[in-house]
N, C-alpha and C positions, 0 to 999 in steps of 0.2 A: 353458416358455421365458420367459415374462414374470415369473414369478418368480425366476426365475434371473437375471434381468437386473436387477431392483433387492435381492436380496439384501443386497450390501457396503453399498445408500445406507440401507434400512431398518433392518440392525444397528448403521449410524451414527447412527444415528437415535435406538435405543432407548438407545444409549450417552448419545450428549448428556443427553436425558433424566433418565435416571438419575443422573448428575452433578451436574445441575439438583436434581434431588429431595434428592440426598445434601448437596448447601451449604446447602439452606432449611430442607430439615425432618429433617435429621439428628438432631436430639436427640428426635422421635416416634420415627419410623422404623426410625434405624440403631445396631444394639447395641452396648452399651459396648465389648465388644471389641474392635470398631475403631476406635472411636476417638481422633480426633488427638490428643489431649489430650498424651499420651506423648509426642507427634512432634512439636515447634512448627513446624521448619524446614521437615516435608512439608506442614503444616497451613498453614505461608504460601508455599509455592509452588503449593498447589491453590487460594485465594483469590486468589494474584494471576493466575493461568490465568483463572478464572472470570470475574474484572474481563477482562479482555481477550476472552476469551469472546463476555460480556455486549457489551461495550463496540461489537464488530465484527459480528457476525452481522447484525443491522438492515441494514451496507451491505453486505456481501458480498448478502445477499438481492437490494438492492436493484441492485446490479451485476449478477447474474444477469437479476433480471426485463430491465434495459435491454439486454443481449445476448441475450435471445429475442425481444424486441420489434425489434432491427435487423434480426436474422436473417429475420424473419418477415412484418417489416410495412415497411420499408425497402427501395428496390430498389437495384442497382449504380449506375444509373443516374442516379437522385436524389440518391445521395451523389457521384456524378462528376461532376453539373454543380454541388454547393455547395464544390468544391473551387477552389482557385486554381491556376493553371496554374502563376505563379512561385514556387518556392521559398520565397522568401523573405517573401511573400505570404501564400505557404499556413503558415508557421511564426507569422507572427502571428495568421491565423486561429484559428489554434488556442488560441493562449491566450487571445483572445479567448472562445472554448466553454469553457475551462478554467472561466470565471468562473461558466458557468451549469450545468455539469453538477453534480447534486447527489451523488458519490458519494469514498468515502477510497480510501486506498493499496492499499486490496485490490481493492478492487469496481472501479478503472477500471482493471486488467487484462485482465480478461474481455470488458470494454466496447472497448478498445482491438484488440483481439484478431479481434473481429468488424469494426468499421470498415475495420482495415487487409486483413482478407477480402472489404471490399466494394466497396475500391478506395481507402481514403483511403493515401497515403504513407508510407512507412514513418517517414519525418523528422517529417512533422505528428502521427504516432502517439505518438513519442516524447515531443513536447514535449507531449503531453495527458500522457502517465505522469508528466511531470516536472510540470507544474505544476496539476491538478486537487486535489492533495490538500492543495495550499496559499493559490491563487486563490480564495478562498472567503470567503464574511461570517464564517462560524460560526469558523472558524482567524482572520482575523483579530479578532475580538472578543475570545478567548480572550486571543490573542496578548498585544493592550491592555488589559486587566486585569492580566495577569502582567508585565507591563512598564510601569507607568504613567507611571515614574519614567524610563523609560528611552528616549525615543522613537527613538530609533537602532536596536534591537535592532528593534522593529517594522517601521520602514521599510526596514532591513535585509534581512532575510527576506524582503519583497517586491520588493524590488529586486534581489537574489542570485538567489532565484527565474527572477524573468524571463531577466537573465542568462546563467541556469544553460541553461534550454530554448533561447534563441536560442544557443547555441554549441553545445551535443550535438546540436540541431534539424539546424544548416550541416555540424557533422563524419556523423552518420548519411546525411544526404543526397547528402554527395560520396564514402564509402567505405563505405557498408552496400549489401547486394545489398537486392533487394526478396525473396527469400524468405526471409520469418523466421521466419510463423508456423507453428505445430509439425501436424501431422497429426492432426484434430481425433478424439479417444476418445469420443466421447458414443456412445452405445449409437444413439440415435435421428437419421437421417440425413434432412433434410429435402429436397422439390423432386423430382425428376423418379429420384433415386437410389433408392428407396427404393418399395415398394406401400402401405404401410402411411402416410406421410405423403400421401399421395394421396388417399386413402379418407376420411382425419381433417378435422376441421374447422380451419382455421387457430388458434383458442380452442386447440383440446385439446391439438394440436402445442405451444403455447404455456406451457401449463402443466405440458407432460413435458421440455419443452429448457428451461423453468427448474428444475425440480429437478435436474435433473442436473447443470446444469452448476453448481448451486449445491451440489452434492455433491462435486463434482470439484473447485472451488477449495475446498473447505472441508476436504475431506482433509490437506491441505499448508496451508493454516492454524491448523490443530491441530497438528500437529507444529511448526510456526513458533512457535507461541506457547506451549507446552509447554517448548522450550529455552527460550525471552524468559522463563519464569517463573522458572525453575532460577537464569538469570543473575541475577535482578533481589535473588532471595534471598540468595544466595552471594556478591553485588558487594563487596568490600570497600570502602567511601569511604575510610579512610586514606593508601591507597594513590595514589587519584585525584588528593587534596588536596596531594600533594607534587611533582606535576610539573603543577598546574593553571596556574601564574603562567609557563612556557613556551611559547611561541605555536604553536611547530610539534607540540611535544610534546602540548600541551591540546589540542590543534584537532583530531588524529589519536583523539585519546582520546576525544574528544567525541561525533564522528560513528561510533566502533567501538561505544560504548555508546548510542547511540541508533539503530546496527544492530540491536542484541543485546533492546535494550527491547523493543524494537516497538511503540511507544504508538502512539494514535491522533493525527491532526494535530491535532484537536480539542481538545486536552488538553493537549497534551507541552509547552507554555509552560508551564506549573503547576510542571512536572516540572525543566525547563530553571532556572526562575526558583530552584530551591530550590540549585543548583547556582551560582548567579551572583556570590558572597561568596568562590569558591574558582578560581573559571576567569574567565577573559580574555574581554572581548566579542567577539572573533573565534572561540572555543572554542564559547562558546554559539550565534553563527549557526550556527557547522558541527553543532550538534546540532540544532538547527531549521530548520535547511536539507535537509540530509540526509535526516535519519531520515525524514521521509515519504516521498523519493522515494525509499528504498530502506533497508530493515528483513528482517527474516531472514524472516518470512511471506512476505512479497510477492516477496522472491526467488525462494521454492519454488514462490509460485502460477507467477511467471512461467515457470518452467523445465517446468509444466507445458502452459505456452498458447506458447512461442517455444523458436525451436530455442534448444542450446545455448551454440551460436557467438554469435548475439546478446546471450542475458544475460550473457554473459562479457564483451562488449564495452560492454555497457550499462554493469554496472557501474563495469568500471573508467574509462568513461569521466565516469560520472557522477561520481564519488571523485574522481579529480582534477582536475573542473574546480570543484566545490563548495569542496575544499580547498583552489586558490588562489586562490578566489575569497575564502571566510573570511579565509585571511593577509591578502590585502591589504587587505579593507575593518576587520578587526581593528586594522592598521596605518591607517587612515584614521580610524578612532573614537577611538583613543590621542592622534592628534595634533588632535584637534576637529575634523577636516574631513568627516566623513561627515555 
């Protein structure tokens, strides 16, 4: 039975690995005959998988450990009395934690996921989703270096940001139900459900509800960033380059290819900045606004941890308030007043 039970995470397991092995030491190891050499366009879509890989694992990890640690060592209780009773209270609270939670667009899924299972609001959940992967030192340093020239785009992003969460914050809270999150899969059931958490030491539970659930969003992060790879290869720029100088046009285009990237917050100024000669400073918020809250991985993890109806509401609600948010403040940087 216990083998059976980590089968699917263990051959995930030995697969990463070997992936691992196959990019570092494929010229020991792995025989000419398969080698990419033939293939350039597979040979750069398996390096830029890897970079994204590489780049995410560290937080999804660390998102898991922090959702077994609430689960475990956090009671309803203690998270219900650090709540604000007013709405609008509890949505600034939140960004307020945005600033100190250490984790990206993946890993505060899972973390969110659990909160909102311990009591915290499904509105205050939100605006964590919405502003953790950007409320941060490490995003905004990045940020300031790839825009040094530009201090609009910086302050931008952190202003759109907030924005963004106090408006999805007040729309989730007056027309989302409170059930959203999805029927949780983890093989290991903690608390009074269960003989087997009973028996165990809270450590050990500890150490099995992070693997797994650090198995379970990492399924659908592989698949998320496996297409992110395909696109990033295949993207034609030519194309980009001739509707970039159109506000609606650029701005839609910006945040669908920083759907499709999936870069990390950490980073994707670099990535933004190389694009800034050809698209609109409103184009470029909505790629640095967006992409972190919502990129093709973090979608799937979500659709694994929230029901459907939510992410579908999530998204689109987050798209169009990011997008007119970018118009206007794009139209606000054109005219020097931002």
């Amino acid at each position: 039975m216990l083998l059976k039970r980590y089968t699917g995470n263990l051959l995930l397991l030995i697969l990463l690995f070997l992936l691992l092995a196959f990019f570092f030491l494929g010229d020991v190891f792995i025989p000419k005959a398969i080698d990419f050499s033939g293939y350039p366009m597979l040979h750069s879509v398996f390096v830029v998988f890897l970079g994204l890989f590489l780049e995410s694992i560290p937080f999804l990890f660390l998102g898991a450990i922090a959702s077994s640690f609430i689960q475990l060592f956090i009671s309803e209780e203690i998270i219900q009395r650090m709540i604000p009773k007013r709405p609008l209270t509890a949505i600034f609270a939140a960004i307020g934690a945005a600033l100190i939670i250490p984790v990206c667009e993946c890993a505060i899924i899972p973390v969110v996921r659990k909160l909102i299972q311990k009591g915290v609001p499904v509105h205050a959940g939100v605006v964590l989703l919405v502003t953790a992967p950007i409320l941060n030192v490490i995003v905004f340093g990045s940020t300031y270096y790839a825009f040094q020239n530009n201090p609009a785009i910086l302050y931008g992003r952190i202003i759109l940001c907030v924005l963004t969460a106090i408006i999805a914050g007040l729309f989730i809270h007056i027309f989302s139900t409170k059930d959203v999150v999805k029927e949780e899969k983890l093989e290991l059931v903690h608390g009074h459900e269960h003989e087997h958490d009973i028996q165990s030491s809270k450590w050990t539970s500890f150490i099995d509800h992070t693997s797994q659930e650090f198995f379970l969003v990492g399924r659908y992060f592989i698949i998320g960033a496996l297409f992110a790879s395909v696109f990033q290869v295949f993207m034609d720029r030519s194309v980009m380059a001739d509707i970039g100088q159109a506000p609606i046009k650029g701005t839609a285009l910006m945040m669908g290819i920083a759907f499709v990237l999936s870069l990390c917050s950490s980073a994707d100024a670099f990535v933004a900045a190389s694009f800034s000669h050809s698209f609109l400073p409103g184009s470029i918020l909505g790629f640095l606004v967006f992409g972190p809250m919502l990129d093709l991985k973090n979608v799937l993890i979500m659709m694994s941890c929230f029901k459907r109806s939510f992410v579908v509401t999530y998204v689109l609600l987050v798209f169009a308030v990011v997008f007119s948010l970018c118009l206007i403040a794009g139209g606000l940087i054109s005219k020097g007043g931002f």
